[in-house]
Backbone as CSV, one residue per row, in Angstrom:
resi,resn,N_x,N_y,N_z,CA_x,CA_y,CA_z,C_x,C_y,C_z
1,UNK,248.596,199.987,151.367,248.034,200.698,152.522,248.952,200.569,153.741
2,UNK,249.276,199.088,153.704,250.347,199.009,155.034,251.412,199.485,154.947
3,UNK,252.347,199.665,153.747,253.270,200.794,153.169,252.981,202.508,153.384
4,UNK,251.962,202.605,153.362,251.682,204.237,153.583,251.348,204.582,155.072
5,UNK,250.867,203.489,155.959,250.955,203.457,156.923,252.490,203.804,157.511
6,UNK,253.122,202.835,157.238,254.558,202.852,157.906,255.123,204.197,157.462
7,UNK,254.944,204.639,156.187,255.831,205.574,155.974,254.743,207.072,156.721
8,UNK,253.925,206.714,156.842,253.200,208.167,157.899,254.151,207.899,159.520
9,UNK,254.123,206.775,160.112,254.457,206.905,161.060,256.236,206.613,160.916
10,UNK,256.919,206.908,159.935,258.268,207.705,159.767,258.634,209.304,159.448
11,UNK,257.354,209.368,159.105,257.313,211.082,158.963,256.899,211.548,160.333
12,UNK,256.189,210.990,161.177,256.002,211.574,162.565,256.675,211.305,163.262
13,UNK,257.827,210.147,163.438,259.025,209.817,164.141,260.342,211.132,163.867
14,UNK,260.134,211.604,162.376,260.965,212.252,162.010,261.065,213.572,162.609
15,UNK,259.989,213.668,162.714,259.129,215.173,162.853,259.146,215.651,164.932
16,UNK,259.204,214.408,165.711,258.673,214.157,166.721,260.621,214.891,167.056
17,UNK,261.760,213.831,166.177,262.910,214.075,166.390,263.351,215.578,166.308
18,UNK,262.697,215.937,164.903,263.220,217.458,164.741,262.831,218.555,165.661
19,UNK,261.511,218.395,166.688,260.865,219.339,167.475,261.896,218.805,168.460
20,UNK,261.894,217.926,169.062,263.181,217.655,170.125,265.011,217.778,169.964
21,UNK,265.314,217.519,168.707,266.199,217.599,168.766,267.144,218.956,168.050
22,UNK,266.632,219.570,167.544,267.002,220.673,166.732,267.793,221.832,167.317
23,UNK,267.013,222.091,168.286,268.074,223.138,168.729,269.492,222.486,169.433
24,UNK,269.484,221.372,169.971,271.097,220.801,170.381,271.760,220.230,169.500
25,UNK,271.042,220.134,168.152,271.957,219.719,166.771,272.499,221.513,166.496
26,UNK,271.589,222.221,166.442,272.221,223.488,165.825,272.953,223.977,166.677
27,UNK,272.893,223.971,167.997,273.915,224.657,169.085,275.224,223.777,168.711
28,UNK,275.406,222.526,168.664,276.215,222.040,168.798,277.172,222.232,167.153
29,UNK,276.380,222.367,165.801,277.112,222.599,164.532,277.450,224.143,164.679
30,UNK,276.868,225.344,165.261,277.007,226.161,165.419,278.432,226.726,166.203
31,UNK,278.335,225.810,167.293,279.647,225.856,167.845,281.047,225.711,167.019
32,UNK,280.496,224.585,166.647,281.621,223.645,165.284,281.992,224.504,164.307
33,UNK,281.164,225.481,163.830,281.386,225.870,162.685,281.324,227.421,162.498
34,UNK,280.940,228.069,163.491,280.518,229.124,164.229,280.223,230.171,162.598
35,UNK,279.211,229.197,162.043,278.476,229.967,160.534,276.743,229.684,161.082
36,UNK,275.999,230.434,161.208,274.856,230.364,161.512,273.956,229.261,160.152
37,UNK,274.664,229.954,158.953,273.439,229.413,157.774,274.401,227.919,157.595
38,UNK,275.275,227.642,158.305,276.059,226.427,157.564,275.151,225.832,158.542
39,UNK,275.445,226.122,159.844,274.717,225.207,160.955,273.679,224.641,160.500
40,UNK,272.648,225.641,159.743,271.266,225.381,159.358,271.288,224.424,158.204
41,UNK,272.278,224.570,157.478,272.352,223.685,156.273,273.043,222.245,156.775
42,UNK,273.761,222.014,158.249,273.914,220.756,158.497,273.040,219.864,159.084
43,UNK,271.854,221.098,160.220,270.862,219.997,160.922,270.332,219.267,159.536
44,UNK,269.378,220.806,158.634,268.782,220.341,157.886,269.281,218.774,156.935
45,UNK,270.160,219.001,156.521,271.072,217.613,155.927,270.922,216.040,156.843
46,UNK,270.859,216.814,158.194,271.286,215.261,159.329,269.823,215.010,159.178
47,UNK,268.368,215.574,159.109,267.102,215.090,159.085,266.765,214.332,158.011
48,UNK,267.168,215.005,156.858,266.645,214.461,155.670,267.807,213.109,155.761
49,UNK,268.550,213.335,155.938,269.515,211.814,156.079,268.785,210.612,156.821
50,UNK,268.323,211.048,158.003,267.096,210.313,159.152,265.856,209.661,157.855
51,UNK,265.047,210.718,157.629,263.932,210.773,156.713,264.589,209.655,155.775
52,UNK,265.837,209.972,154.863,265.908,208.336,153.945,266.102,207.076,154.460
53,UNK,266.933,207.290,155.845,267.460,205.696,156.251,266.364,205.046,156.874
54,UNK,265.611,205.955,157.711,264.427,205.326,158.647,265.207,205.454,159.792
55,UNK,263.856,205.221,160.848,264.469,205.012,162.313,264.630,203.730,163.249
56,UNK,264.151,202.574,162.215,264.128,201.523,162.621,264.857,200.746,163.458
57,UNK,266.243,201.126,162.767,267.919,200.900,163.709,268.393,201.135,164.478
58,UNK,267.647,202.657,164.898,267.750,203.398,165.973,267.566,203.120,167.036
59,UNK,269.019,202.999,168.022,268.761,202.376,169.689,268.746,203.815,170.611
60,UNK,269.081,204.586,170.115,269.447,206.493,170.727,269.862,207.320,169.705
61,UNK,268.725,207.980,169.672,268.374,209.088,168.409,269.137,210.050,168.591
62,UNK,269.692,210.677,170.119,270.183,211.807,170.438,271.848,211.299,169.659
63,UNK,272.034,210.393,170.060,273.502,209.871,169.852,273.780,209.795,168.176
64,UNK,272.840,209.073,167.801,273.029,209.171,165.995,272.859,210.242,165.451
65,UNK,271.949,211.701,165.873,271.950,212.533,165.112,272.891,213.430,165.826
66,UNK,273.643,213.519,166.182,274.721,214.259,167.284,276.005,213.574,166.095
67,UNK,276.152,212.425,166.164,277.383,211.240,165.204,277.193,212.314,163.547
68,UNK,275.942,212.212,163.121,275.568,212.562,161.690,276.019,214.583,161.841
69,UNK,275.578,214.989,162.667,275.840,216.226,162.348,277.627,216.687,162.493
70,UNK,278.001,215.862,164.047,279.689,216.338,164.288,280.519,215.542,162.880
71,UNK,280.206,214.599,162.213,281.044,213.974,160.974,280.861,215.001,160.078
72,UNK,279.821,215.796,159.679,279.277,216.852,158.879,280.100,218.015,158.756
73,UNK,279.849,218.610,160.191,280.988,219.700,160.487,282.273,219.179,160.693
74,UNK,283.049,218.383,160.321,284.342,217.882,160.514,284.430,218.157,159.385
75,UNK,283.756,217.260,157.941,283.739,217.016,156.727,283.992,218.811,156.122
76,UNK,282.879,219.385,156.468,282.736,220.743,155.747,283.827,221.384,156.395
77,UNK,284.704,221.269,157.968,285.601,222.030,158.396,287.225,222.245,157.525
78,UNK,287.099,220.883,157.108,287.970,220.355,156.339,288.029,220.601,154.926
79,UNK,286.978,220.889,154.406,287.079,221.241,152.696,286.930,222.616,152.522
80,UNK,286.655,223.337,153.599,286.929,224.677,153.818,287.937,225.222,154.562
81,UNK,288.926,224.443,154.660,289.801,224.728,155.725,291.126,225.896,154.793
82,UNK,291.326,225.577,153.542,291.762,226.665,152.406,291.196,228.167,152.266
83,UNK,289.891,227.641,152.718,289.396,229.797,152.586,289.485,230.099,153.827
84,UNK,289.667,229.431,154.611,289.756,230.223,156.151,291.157,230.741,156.278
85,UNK,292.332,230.032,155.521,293.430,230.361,155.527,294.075,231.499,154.478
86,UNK,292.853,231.928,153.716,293.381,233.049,152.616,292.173,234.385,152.965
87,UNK,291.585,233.790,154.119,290.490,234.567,154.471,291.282,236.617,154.622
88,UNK,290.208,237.198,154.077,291.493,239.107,154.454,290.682,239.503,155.967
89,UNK,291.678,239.699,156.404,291.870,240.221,158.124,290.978,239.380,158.894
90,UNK,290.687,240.074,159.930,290.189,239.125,161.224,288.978,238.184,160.762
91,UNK,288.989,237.228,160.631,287.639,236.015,161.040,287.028,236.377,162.029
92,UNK,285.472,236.371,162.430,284.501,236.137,163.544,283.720,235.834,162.718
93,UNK,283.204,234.549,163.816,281.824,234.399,163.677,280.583,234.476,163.109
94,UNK,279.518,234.456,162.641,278.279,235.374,162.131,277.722,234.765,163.343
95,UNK,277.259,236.712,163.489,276.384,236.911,164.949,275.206,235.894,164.742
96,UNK,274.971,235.701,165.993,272.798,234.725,166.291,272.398,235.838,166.677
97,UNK,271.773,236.660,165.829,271.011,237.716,166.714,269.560,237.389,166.808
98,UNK,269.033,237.583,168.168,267.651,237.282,168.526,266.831,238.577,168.774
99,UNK,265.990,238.645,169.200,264.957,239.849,169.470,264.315,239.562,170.809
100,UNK,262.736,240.862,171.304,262.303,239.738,172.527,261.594,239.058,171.754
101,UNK,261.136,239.150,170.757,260.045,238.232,170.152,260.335,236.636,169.879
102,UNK,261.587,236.426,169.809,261.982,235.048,170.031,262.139,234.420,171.498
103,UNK,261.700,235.392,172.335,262.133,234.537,173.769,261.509,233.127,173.680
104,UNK,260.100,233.456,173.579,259.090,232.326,172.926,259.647,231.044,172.552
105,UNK,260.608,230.784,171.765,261.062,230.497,170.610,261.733,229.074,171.285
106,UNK,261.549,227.885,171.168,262.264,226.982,172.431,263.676,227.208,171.763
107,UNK,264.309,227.170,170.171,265.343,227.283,169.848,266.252,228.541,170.758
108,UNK,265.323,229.431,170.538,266.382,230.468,171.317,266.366,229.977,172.953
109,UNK,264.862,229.849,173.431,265.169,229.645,174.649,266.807,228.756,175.219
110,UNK,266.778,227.624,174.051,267.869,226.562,174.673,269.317,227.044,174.044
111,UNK,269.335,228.120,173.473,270.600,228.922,173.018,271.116,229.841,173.960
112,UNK,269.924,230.702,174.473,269.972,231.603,175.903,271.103,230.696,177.315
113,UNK,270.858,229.245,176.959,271.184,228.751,178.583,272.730,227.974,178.057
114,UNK,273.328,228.184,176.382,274.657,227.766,175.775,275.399,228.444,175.697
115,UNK,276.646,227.857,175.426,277.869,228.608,175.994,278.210,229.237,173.938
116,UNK,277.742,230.006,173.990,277.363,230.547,172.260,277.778,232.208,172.069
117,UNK,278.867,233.007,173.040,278.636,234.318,172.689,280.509,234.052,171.775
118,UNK,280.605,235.345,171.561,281.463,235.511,170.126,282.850,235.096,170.845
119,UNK,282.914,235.586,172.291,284.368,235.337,172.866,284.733,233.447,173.063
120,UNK,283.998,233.152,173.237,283.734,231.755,173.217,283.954,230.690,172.088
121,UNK,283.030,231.239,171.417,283.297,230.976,169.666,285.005,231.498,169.431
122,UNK,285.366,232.102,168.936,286.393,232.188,168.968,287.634,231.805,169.423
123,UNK,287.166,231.347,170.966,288.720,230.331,171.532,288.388,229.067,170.898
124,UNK,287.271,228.307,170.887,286.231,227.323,170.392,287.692,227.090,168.226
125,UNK,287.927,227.949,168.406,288.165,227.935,167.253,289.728,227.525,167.121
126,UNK,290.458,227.830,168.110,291.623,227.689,167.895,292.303,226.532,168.544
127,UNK,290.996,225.604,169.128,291.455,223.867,169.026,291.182,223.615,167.383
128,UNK,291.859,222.106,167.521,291.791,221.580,166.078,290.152,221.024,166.129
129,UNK,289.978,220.379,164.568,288.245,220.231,164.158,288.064,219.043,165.379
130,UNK,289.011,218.387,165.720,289.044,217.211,166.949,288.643,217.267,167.858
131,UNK,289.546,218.191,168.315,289.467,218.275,169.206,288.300,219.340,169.782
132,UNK,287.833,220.307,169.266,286.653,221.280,169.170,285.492,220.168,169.295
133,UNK,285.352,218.973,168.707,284.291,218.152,168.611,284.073,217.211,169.544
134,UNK,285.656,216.512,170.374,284.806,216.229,171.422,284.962,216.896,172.758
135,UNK,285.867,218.136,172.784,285.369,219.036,173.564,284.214,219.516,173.821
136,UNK,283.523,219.458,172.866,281.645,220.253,173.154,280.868,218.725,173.229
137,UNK,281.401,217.581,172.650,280.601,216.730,172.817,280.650,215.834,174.570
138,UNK,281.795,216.246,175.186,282.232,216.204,176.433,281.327,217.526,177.465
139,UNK,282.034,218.180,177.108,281.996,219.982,177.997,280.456,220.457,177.862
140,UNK,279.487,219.958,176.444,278.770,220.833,176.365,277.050,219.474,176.336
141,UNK,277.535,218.500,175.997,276.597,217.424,175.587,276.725,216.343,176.532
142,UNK,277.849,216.412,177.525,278.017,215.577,178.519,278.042,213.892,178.071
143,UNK,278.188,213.710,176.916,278.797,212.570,177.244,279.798,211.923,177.898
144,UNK,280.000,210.279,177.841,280.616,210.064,178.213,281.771,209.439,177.310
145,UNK,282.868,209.181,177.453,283.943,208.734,176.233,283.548,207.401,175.531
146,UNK,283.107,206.460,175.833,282.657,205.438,174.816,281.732,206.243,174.049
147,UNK,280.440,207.011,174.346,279.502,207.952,173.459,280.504,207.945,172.034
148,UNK,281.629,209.302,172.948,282.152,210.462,172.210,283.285,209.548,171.258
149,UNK,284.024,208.303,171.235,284.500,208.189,170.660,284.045,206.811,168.958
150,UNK,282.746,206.908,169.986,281.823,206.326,168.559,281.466,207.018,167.320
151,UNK,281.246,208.295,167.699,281.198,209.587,167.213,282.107,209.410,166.432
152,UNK,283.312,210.103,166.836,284.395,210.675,165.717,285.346,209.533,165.851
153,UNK,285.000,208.754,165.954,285.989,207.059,165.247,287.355,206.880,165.945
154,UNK,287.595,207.183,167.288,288.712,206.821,167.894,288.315,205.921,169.433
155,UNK,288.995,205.974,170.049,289.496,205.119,170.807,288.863,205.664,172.319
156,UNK,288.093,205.133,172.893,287.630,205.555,174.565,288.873,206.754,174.774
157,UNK,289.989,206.083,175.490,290.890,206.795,175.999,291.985,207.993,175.412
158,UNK,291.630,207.495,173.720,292.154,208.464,172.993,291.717,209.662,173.303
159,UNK,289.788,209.305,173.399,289.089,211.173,173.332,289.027,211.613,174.719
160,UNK,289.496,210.779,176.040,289.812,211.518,177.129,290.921,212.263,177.113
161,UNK,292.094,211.688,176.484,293.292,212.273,176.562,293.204,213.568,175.382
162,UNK,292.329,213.670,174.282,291.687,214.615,173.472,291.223,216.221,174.160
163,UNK,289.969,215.775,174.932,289.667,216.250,175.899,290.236,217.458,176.997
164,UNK,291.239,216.170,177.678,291.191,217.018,178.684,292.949,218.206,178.072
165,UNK,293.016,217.490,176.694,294.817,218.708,176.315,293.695,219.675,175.620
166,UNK,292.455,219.720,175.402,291.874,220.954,174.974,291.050,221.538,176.088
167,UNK,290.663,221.318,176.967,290.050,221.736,178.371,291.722,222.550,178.797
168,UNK,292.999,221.494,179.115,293.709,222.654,179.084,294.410,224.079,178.764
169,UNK,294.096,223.932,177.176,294.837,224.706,176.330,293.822,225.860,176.713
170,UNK,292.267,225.726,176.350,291.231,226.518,177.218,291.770,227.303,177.481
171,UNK,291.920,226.607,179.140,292.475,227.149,181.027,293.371,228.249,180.297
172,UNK,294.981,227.483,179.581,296.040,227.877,179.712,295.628,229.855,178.843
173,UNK,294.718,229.963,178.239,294.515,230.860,176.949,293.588,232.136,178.068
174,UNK,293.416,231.610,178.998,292.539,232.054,179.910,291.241,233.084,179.716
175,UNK,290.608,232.371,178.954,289.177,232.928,178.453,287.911,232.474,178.776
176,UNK,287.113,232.423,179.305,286.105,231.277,179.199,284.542,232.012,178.848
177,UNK,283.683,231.294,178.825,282.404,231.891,178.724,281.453,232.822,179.759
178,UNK,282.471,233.658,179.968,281.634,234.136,181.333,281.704,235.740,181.040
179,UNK,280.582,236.685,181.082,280.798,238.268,180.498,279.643,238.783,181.161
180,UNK,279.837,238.706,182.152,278.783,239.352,183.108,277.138,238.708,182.580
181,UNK,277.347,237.237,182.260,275.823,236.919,182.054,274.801,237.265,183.144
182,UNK,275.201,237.240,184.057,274.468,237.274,185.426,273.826,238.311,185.499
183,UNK,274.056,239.649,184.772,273.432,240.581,185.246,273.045,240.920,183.990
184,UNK,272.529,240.701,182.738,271.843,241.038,182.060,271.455,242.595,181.734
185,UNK,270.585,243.135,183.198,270.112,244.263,183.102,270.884,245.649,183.003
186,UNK,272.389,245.034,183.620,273.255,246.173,183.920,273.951,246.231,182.137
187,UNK,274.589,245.103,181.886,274.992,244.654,180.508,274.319,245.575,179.390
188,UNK,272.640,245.350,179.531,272.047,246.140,178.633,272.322,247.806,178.693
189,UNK,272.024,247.950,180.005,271.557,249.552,180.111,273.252,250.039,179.704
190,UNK,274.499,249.620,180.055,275.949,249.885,179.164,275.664,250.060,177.695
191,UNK,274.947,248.795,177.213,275.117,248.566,176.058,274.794,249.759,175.084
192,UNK,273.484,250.134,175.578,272.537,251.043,175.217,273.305,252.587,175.201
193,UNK,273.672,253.013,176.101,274.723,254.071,176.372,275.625,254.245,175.807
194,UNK,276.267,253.334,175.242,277.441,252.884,174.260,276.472,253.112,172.730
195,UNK,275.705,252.693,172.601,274.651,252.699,171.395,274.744,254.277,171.192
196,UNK,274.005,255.638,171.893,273.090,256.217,172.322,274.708,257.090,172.043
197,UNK,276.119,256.713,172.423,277.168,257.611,172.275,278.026,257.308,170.809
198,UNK,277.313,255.949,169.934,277.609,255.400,168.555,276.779,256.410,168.217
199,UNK,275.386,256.525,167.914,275.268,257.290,166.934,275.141,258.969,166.780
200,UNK,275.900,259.030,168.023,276.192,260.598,167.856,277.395,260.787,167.329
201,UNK,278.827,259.894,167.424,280.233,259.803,166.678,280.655,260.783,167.881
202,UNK,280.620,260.717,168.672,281.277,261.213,169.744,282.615,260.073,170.675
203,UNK,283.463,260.963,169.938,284.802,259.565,170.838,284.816,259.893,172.073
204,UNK,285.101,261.378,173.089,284.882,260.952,173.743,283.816,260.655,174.420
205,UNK,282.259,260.222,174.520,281.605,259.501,175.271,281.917,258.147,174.742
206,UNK,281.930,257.709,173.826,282.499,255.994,173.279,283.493,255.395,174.121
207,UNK,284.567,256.461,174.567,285.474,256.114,175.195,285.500,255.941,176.872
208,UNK,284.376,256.465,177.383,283.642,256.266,178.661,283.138,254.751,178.864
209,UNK,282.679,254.397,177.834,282.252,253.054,177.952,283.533,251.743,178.387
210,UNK,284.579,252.106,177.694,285.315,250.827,177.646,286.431,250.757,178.841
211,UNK,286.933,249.659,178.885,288.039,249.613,179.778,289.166,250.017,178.763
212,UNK,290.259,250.754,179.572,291.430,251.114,179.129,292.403,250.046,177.959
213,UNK,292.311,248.650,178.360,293.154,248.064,177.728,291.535,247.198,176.761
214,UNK,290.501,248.076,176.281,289.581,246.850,175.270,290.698,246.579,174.072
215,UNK,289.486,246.123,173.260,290.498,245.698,172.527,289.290,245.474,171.088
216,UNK,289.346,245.913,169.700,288.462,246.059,168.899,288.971,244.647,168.094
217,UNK,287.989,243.743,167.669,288.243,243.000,166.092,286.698,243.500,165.537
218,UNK,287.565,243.453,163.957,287.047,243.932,162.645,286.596,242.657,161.662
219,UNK,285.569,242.475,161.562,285.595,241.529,160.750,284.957,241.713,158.871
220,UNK,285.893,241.902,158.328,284.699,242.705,156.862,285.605,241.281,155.873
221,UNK,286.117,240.725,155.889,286.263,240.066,155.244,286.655,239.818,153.225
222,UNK,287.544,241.080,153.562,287.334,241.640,152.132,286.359,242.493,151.407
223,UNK,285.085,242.029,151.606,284.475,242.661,151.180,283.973,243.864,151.382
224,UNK,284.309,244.415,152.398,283.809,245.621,153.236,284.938,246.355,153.776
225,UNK,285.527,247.141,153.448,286.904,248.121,154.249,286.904,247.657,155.524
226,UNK,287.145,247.273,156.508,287.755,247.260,157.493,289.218,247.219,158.448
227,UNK,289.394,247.085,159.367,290.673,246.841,159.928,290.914,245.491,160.458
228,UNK,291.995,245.267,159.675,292.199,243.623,159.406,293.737,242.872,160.866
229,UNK,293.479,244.226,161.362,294.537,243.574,162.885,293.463,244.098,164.056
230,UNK,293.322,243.554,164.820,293.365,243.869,166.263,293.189,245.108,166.675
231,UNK,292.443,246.191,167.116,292.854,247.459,167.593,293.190,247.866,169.105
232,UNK,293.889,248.335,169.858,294.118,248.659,171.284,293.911,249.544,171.589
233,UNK,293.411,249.480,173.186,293.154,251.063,173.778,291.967,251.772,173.562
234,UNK,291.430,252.084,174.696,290.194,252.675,174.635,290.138,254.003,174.097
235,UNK,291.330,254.835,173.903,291.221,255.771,172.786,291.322,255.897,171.392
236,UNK,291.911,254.512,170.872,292.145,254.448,169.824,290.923,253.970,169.262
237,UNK,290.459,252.894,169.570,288.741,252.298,169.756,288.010,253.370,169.349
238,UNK,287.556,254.496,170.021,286.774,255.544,170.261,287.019,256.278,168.882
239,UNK,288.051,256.788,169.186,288.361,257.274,167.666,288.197,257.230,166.467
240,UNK,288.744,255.863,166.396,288.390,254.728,165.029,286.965,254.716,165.085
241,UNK,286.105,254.401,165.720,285.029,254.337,165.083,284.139,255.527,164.990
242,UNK,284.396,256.423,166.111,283.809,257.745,165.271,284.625,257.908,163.922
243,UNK,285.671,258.146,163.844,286.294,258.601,162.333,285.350,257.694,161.042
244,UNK,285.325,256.907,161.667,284.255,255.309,160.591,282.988,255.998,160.131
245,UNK,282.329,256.528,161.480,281.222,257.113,160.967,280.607,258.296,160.887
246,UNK,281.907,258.984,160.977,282.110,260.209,159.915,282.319,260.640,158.168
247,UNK,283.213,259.842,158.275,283.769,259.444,156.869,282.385,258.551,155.900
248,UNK,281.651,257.571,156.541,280.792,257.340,155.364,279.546,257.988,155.423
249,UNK,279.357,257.959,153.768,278.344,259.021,153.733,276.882,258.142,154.499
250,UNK,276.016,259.011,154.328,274.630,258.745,154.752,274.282,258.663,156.247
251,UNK,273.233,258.376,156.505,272.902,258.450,158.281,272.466,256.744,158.778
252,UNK,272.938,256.706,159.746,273.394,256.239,160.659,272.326,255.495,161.745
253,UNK,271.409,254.550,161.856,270.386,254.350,163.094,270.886,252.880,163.921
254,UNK,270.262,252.589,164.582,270.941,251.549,165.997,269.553,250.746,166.308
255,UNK,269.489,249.804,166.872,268.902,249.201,167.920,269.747,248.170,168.304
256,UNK,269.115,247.708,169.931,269.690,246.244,170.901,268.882,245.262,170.635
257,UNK,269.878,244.551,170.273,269.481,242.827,169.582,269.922,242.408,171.152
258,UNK,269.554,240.673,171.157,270.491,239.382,171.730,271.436,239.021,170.750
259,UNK,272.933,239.533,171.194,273.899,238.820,169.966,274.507,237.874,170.845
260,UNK,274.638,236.688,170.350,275.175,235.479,170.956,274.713,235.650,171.975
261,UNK,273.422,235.890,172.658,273.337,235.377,174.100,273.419,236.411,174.967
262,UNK,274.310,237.638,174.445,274.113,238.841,175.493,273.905,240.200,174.444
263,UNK,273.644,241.300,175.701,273.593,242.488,174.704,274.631,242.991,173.153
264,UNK,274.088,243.043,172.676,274.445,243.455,171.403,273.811,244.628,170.553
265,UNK,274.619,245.258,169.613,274.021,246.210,168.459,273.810,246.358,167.002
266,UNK,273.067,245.931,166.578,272.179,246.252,164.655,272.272,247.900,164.170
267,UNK,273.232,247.735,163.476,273.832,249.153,162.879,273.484,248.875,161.550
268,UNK,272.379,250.162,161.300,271.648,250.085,160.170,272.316,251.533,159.477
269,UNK,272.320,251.252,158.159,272.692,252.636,156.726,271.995,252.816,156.422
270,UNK,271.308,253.815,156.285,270.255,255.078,155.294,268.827,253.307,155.416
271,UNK,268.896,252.948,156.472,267.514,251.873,156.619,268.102,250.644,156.348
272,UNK,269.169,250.628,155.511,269.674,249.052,155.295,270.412,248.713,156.444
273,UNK,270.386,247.624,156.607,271.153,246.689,157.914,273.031,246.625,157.471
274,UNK,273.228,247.352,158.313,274.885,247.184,157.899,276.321,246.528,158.816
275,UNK,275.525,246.342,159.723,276.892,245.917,160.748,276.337,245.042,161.821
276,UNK,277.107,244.565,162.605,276.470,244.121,164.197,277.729,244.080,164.935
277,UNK,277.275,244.611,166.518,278.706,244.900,167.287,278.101,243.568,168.392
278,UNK,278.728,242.677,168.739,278.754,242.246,170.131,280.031,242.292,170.819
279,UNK,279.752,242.049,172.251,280.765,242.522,173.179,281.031,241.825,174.148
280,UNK,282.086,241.390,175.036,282.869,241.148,176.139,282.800,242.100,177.072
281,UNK,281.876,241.848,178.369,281.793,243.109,179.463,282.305,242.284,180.659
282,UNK,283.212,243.466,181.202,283.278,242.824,182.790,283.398,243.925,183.344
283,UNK,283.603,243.665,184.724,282.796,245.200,185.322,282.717,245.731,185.462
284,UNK,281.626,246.192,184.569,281.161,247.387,184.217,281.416,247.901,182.866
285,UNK,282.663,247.868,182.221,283.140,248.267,181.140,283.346,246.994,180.056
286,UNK,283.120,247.710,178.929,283.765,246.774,177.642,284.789,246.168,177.275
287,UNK,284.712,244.899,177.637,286.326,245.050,177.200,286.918,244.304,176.113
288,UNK,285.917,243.807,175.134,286.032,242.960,173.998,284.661,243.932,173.042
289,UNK,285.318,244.316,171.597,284.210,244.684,170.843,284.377,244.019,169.363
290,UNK,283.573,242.842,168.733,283.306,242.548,167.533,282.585,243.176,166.663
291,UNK,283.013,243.364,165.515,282.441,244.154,164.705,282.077,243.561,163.352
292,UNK,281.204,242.873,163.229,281.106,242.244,161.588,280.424,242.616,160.699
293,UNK,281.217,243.463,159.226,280.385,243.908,158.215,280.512,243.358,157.374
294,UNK,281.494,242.078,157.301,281.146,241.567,156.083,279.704,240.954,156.018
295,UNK,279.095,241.822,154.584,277.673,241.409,154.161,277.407,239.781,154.187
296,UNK,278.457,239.173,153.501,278.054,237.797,153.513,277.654,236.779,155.114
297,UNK,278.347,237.376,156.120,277.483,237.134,157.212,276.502,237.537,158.094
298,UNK,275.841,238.476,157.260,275.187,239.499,157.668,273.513,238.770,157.177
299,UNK,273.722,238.253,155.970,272.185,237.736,155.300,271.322,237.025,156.192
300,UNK,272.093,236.339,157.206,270.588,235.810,158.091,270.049,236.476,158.970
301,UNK,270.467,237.974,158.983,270.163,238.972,160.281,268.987,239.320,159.958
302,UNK,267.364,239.252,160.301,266.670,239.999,159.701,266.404,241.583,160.277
C-alpha cells in the first residue's frame, strides 16, 4: 500500500512537471532540431526517462529536464548528421502551424512569445550542435554558465567563450528574429493578398507583393519536384510559382495558418494538404518566402 502510495505521488510529480514544463522542453528541442515530430519524440522520451528514474534526486527539475532533452538533440543531431548532408536541395524546417483555435492552447501561447519563425530556425542552424545548444540555453533559457555548462559537459568559461563566438557569428550573418512581429495585423492582411493573388496564378499581382531583391527557398526534399537553389527577384519568384501552378494538374485552395509564429499559408490539392509557405516581411513587402512540400514534413500539419 505504501508502495502504491509513493508511486501515485510520482505519477503526479510527473504529470505536475509535464503541464509546466513542456512547452520550454519543446521550444527549446524544436529550436535544436527544427523537426516538429522529432521535438515531440524528444520531450516525450525526457518524461518517460523522469517517470523511470523518479524525482527524488531532483534539486531543479527545470535544469534536469532541459540537461535530458539538449543531450538528446545533440545525440540525434549527430547520428543524423549523414542525411542532412546527402539531403536533395534546400533543407527548411517543418513548419509549427497553429490556427485561432490554439490560441487557448498554453503550448502555443508560450511559442507565440519564442524566437521560432523559419528565418531564425535557419541561421539557428548554421552554428555547430554546440554551439546552437548553449546559445538558446544562454539567449533563450537565460541561464547562467555554470547552469549551461553542466548541461553539455564543459567548462564555465568554455560555454561563455561558446556563446558569445555564436552570438557573434549571428550579428556578423546579420539576421535576427525580427519580421514585422509587431504588427501582426498589417503582416496578415499582406499575407492574405498574396494568398488571394496565389490562387488566381497571376504573376503579376504575386509580384506586387514582394520586395525587388526577395528571395524564394524550396524545400521538397527529393521527394516532391522542386527547386533545389535559392530563387532571386521578385519577377522570377512570381513567375515560378504561377508557372508551378499552372503546370500541375487539379485545383488549387488556400487558407492563413500561424506558421512559426507569424502569418503564413496551407496550400491544399484537389482537398489534400500540399504545401505551406511562411515568410520574412519587412516593410511592407516580402522579402523571404519558404516553401515546404516535402510530404514527409508535412504529416503533422493537420
Amino acid at each position: 500500500m505504501q508502495k502504491a502510495g509513493a508511486l501515485l505521488m510520482e505519477n503526479r510529480q510527473t504529470e505536475q512537471a509535464y503541464s509546466l514544463y513542456k512547452p520550454l522542453l519543446f521550444s527549446l528541442a524544436y529550436r535544436m532540431l527544427g523537426s516538429v515530430m522529432d521535438a515531440e519524440d524528444v520531450v516525450q522520451e525526457a518524461f518517460f526517462t523522469l517517470y523511470k528514474s523518479g524525482s527524488d534526486h531532483i534539486h531543479n527539475m527545470k535544469a534536469y529536464m532541459c540537461k535530458i532533452v539538449t543531450n538528446r538533440c545533440l545525440e540525434l543531431l549527430r547520428s543524423t548528421s549523414k542525411q542532412r548532408e546527402v539531403y536533395v536541395g534546400t533543407w527548411l524546417p517543418e513548419p509549427l502551424v497553429t490556427t485561432a483555435s490554439d490560441e487557448t492552447d498554453p503550448m502555443q501561447s508560450y511559442l507565440q512569445k519564442e524566437s521560432v519563425t523559419t528565418a531564425y530556425l535557419l541561421l539557428l542552424q548554421q552554428l555547430s550542435y554546440v554551439e546552437r545548444a548553449v546559445f538558446l540555453l544562454r539567449e533563450a533559457m537565460q541561464y547562467d554558465y555554470d547552469e549551461i555548462a553542466d548541461i553539455v559537459g564543459k567548462s564555465s568559461a568554455n560555454c561563455r567563450q561558446i556563446f558569445h563566438r555564436a552570438k557573434r557569428s549571428l550579428s556578423v550573418k546579420g539576421v535576427s528574429d525580427t519580421s514585422d512581429r509587431s504588427d501582426l495585423e498589417k503582416a496578415t492582411n499582406l499575407v492574405e493578398q498574396f494568398m488571394h493573388a496565389l490562387t488566381t496564378g497571376d504573376a503579376a499581382r504575386l509580384m506586387k507583393f514582394l520586395s525587388i531583391d526577395a528571395v524564394l527557398l524550396a524545400d521538397g526534399g527529393g521527394k516532391v519536384k522542386a527547386l533545389t537553389q535559392p530563387l532571386h527577384g521578385h519577377l522570377s519568384i512570381s513567375e515560378s510559382i504561377s508557372s508551378v501552378l499552372k503546370k500541375w494538374p487539379g485545383s488549387f485552395t488556400c487558407r492563413i495558418a500561424m506558421v512559426n509564429g507569424l502569418p503564413g499559408i496551407v496550400v491544399y490539392k484537389d482537398t489534400i494538404m500540399w504545401s505551406v509557405f511562411s515568410f520574412m516581411i519587412r516593410d511592407g513587402r516580402i522579402t523571404n518566402l519558404y516553401f515546404v512540400v516535402n510530404p514527409d514534413k508535412l504529416t503533422h500539419v493537420q
